[in-house]
ROZA-919098 format. One record per residue (C-alpha): x, y, z negated. Coordinates in steps of 0.2 Angstrom, whole numbers, padded with zeros to 4 digits, always signed. Last residue first. Example, Ala and Ser with C-alpha at 12.3 -4.5 7.8 and 13.67 -1.06 7.14 Angstrom:
<atoms>
+0068-0005-0036 +0062-0022-0039 
</atoms>
This chain:
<atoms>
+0075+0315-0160 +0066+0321-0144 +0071+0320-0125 +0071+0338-0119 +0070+0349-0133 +0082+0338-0144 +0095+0335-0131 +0094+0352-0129 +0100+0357-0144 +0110+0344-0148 +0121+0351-0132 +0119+0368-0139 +0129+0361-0155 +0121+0359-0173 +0132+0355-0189 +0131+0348-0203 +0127+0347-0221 +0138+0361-0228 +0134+0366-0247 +0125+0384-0247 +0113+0381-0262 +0099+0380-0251 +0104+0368-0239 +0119+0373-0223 +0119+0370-0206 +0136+0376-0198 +0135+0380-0180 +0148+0370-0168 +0161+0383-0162 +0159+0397-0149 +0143+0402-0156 +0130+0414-0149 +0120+0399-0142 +0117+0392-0158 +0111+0407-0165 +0099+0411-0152 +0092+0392-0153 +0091+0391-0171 +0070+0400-0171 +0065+0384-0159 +0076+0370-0168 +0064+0378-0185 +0075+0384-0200 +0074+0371-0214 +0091+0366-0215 +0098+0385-0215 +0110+0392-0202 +0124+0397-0204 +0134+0409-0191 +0151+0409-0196 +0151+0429-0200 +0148+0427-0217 +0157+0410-0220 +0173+0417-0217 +0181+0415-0197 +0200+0412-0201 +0209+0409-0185 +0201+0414-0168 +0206+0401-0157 +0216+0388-0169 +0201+0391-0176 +0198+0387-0199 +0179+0389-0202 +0171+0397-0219 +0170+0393-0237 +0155+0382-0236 +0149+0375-0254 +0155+0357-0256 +0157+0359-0276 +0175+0359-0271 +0176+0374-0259 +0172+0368-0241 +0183+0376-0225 +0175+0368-0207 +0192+0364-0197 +0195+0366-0178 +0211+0361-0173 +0226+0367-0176 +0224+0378-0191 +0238+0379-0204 +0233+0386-0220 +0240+0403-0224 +0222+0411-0218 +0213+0398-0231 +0218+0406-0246 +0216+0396-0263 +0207+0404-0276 +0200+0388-0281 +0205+0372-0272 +0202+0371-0252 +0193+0357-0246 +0194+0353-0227 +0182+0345-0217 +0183+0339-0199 +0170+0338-0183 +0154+0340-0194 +0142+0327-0193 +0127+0330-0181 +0111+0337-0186 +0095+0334-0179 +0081+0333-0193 +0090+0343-0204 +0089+0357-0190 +0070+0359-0191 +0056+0349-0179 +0040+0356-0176 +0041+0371-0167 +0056+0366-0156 +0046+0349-0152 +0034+0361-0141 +0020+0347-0139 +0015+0339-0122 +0017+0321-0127 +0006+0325-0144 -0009+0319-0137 -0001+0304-0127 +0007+0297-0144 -0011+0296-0151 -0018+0286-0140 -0003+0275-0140 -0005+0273-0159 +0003+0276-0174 +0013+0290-0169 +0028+0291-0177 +0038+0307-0171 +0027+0319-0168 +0015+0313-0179 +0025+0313-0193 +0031+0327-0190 +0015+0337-0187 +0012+0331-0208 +0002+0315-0207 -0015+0308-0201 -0018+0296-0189 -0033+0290-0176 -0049+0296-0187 -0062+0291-0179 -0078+0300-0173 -0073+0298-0155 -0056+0306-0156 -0049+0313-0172 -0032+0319-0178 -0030+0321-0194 -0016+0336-0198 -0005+0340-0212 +0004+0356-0218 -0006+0363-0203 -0003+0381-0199 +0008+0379-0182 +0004+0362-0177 -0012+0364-0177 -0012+0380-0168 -0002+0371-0154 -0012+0357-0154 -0029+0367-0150 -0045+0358-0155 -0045+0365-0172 -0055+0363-0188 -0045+0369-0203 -0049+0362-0221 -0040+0375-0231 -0035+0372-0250 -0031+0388-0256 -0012+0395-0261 -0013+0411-0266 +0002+0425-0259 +0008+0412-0248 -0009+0405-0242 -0013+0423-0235 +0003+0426-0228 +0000+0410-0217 -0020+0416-0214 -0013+0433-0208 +0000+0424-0196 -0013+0413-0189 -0026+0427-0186 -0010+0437-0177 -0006+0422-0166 -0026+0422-0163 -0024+0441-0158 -0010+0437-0146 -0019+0420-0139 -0036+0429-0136 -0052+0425-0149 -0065+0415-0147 -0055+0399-0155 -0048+0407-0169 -0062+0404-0182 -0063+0385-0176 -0073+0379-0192 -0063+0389-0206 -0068+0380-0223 -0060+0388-0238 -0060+0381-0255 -0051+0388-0270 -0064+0402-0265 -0059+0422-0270 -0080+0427-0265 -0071+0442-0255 -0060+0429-0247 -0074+0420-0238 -0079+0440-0233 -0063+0445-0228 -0063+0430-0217 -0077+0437-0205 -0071+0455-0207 -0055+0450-0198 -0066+0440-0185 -0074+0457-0182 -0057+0462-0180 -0050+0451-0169 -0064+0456-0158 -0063+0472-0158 -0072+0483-0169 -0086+0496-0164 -0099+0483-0163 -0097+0476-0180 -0102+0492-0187 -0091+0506-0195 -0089+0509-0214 -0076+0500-0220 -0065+0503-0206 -0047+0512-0214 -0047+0500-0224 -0045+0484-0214 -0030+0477-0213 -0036+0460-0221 -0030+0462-0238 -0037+0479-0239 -0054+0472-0230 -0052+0460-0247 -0050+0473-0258 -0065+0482-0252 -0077+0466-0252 -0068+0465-0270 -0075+0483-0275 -0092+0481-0267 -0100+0465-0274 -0101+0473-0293 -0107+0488-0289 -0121+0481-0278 -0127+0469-0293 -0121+0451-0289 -0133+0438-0285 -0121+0424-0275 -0132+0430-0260 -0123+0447-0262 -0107+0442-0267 -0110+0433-0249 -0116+0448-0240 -0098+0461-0247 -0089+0459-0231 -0106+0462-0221 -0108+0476-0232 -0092+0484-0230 -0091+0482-0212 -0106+0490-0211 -0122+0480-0208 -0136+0482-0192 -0125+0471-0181 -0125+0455-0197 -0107+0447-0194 -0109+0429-0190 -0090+0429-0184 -0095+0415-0170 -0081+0404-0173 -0085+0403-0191 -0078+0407-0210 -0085+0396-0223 -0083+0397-0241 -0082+0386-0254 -0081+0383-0274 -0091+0396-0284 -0105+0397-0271 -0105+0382-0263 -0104+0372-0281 -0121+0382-0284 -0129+0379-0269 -0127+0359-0273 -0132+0361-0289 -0148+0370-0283 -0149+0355-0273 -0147+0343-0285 -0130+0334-0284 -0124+0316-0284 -0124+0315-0266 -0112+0328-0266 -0102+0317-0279 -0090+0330-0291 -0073+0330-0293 -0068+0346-0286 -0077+0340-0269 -0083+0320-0268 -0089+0317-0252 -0098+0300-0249 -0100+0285-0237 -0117+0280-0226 -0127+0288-0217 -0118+0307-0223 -0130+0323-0227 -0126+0337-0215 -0124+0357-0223 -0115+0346-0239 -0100+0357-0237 -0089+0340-0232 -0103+0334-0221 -0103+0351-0212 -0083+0349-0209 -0086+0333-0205 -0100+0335-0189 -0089+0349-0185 -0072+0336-0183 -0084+0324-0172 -0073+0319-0158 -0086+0326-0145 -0075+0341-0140 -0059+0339-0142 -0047+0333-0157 -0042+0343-0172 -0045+0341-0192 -0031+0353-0199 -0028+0353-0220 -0021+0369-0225 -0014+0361-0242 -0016+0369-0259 -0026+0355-0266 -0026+0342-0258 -0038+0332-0244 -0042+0313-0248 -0045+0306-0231 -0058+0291-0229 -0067+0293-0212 -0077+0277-0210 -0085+0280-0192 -0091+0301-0188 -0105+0306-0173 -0108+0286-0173 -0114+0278-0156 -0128+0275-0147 -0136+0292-0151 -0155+0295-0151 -0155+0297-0171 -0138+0306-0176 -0124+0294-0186 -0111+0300-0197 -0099+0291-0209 -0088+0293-0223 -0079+0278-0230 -0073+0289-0245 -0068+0306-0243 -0061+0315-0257 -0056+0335-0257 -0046+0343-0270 -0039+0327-0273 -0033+0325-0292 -0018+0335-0299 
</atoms>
């Protein structure tokens, strides 16, 4: 499948600035991804995100969206592609005061020409989707915050984009709501996956939605790369320092850190593991490698169900009451139950303080 977004040599430069607003970006976006552009203020993530809807027109460079040149495209084309492929949600909410929350959810249907009838019935579904159906008719003014932003994305959602452009729509809000913007937007992407071009100047939200990030810093683009990759290899010194105060525990899972387990044993078929003798610790495999359970010489046989697993995947942050309930090392297990490793408390921390 071909780039859902394309930029190529992309670059941005004001009248009456000495340098360029955006140098030589070239990213290709994909589809499906939430794609995070984040540095501070200055760095010129805005100043893309507008170039990428075609709301500022490039100096030099091109964006290609779905295919299509922006450059190459009228300006009734131009519209057009807006409408049926993107929609913005902002920092500001941009809801209309004198609207319900119905009609603001329904405006952009409305702009896109359809009849009243027409525009209402997915602005509702979309409030639904949002939590909001029990305030289709109030103002802006009588919702929180969070909930006028709430209203804000039900309306991108209401025109169902494959595009979705959020331009710091969770930076006006407190950290409890904007945790609860982010889970929304994650259950959002699970149920239909979007591609999401999210501008961000906050790490830890990055971190948390992006499946890959692009960190800018005075109109350049220093790395891009899953939060792992940043994490862990970052291309530059400038970048390493911006991610020095990161949570590793949200970013790195157990397969990144395992350790091998202290001993194996594989039982044949139907065998019972509480006649085998057990003197020292022993992790218990059956002989497609699944885990059976853990052979103590403290607690004898401990099956698989109340060992603890863990899965590969889970994050070192959401391990660490599990781990710390264990007596013996904690089994790390892949999908299919077959024993990859182990994780101790030690690891644990080693991780957490010092990093893979």
């Amino acid at each position: 499948m071909s780039s859902a977004i394309t930029l190529d040599a992309l670059s941005k430069h004001f009248p009456g600035q000495s340098t360029a607003a955006v140098q030589q970006v070239s990213l290709a976006i994909e589809p499906g991804e939430i794609f995070v552009v984040m540095g501070l203020s200055g760095s010129g993530k805005s100043t893309l995100l507008r170039m990428i809807n075609g709301l500022i027109q490039p100096s030099s460079g091109s964006v290609a969206v779905r295919g299509q040149n922006l450059s190459d495209l009228s300006k009734g084309d131009l519209n057009r592609l807006r409408r049926r492929a993107m929609a913005m949600v902002f920092q500001s909410f941009a809801l209309f005061p004198q609207r319900s929350v119905l009609d603001n959810a329904a405006f952009g249907l409305e702009v896109a020409g359809l009849p009243k009838a027409k525009r209402l019935a997915p602005a509702k579904r979309a409030l639904e989707r949002v939590g909001l159906g029990a305030q289709l008719h109030l103002k802006p003014a009588q919702l929180s915050g969070g909930m006028q932003q709430r209203v804000g994305l039900a309306r991108a959602l209401a025109l169902d984009p494959p595009i979705l452009l959020m331009d710091e729509a969770f930076s006006a809000l407190d950290p409890l709501i904007r945790r609860d913007m982010q889970d929304l937007l994650l259950d959002l992407q699970a149920e239909q996956r979007r591609t999401v071009v999210f501008i961000s100047h906050d790490l830890d939200e990055a971190i948390r939605i992006g499946d890959r990030i692009a960190l800018m810093q005075s109109g350049q683009v220093l790395q891009c790369g899953t939060p792992l990759e940043l994490l862990t290899a970052p291309a530059s010194p400038e970048v390493q320092a911006f991610f020095k105060g990161v949570d590793r525990g949200s970013v790195l899972n157990l397969e990144q850190i395992l350790e091998p387990c202290p001993q194996t044993l594989v039982l044949p078929d139907g065998a019972d593991p509480a006649e085998r003798a057990h003197q020292q610790l022993c992790f218990a495999l059956n002989p497609s490698g699944q885990f059976l359970g853990i052979l103590s010489p403290q607690d004898g046989w401990i099956h698989a169900d109340a060992a603890g697993t863990l899965d590969s995947k889970s994050l070192v942050n959401d391990a660490i009451s599990a781990v710390a309930q264990n007596r013996w090392p904690t089994p790390v297990l892949d999908h299919q139950r077959r024993l990859l490793g182990v994780v101790t408390p030690r690891r644990l921390l080693e991780t957490l303080r010092e990093g893979v």
